[in-house]
C-alpha positions in Angstrom: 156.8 55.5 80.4 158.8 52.3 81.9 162.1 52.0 81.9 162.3 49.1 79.2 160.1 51.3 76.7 162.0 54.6 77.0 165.2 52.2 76.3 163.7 50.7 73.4 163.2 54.4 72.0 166.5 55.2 72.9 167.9 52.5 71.3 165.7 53.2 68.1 167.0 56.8 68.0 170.5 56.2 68.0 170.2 53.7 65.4 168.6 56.4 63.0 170.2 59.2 64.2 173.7 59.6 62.0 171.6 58.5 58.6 169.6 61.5 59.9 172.1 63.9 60.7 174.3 63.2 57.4 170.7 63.9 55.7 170.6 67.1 57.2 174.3 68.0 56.5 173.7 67.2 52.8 170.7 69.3 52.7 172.5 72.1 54.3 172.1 74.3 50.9 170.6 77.3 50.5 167.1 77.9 53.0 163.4 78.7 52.0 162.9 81.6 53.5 159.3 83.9 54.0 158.8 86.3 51.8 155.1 87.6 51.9 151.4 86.3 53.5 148.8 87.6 52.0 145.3 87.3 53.0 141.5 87.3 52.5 138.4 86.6 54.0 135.3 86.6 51.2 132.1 86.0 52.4 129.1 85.2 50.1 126.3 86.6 51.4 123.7 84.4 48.7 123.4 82.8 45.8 120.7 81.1 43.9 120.9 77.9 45.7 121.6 79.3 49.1 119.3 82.1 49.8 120.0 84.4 53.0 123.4 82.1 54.1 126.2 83.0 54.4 129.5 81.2 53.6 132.7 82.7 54.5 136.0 81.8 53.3 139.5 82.8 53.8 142.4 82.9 51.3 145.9 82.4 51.9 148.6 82.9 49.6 152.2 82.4 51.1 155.5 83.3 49.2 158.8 81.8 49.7 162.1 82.3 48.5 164.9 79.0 47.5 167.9 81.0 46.9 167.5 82.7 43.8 164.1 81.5 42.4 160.8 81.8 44.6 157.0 80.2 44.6 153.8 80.8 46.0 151.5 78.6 48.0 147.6 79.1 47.9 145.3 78.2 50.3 141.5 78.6 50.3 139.6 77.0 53.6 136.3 77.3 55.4 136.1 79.2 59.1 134.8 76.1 60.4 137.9 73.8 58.9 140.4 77.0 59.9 139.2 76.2 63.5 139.8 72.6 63.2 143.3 73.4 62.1 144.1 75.7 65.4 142.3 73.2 67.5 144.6 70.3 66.7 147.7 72.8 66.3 147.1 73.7 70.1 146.7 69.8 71.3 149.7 69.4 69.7 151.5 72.4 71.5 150.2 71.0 74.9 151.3 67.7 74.1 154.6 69.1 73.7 154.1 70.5 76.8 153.3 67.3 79.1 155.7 65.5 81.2 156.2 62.7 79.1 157.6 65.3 76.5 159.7 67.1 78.5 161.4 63.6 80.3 162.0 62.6 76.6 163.3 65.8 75.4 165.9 65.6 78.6 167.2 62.1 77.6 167.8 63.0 73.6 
């Protein structure tokens, strides 16, 4: 990254960056925190309309706690959409990773 770009991005976060940290102040209440993460993989081995395929599936359910109440977040995906997921999570991790990253992460 050039000198004039990596300005212009430092210029851009300083602008930003007490609106965001009075945000983050503010929103200092209480935490979500994990509670639970369940899971299931269900396979269909046939139906009428697919004969002798298969179709597996895997169920998520996630449960969180916001101070005093709590919720639960469901999930139902495909294998082949689950690895889609992991693929672009581990681009994103090696992204993190790269030079550029880690020059950027030095000058903030």
């Amino acid at each position: 990254i050039s000198h004039e770009k990596m300005e212009r991005i430092k210029s851009c976060y300083n602008q930003v960056h007490p609106e965001m940290e009075k945000y983050i102040k503010d929103d200092a209440g209480p935490r979500t925190k994990y509670e639970d993460l369940d899971w299931r993989l269900e396979v269909v081995t046939g139906t009428r309309c697919l004969i002798k395929q298969t179709s597996p599936e895997l169920k998520l359910s996630l449960r969180l706690i916001h101070g005093r109440s709590s919720s639960v977040h469901n999930m139902r995906t495909s294998l082949t959409h689950l690895n889609k997921i992991v693929r672009k999570l581990e681009l994103a991790v090696q992204e993190s990773e790269s030079a550029a990253a880690k020059r950027l992460s030095k000058i903030f």
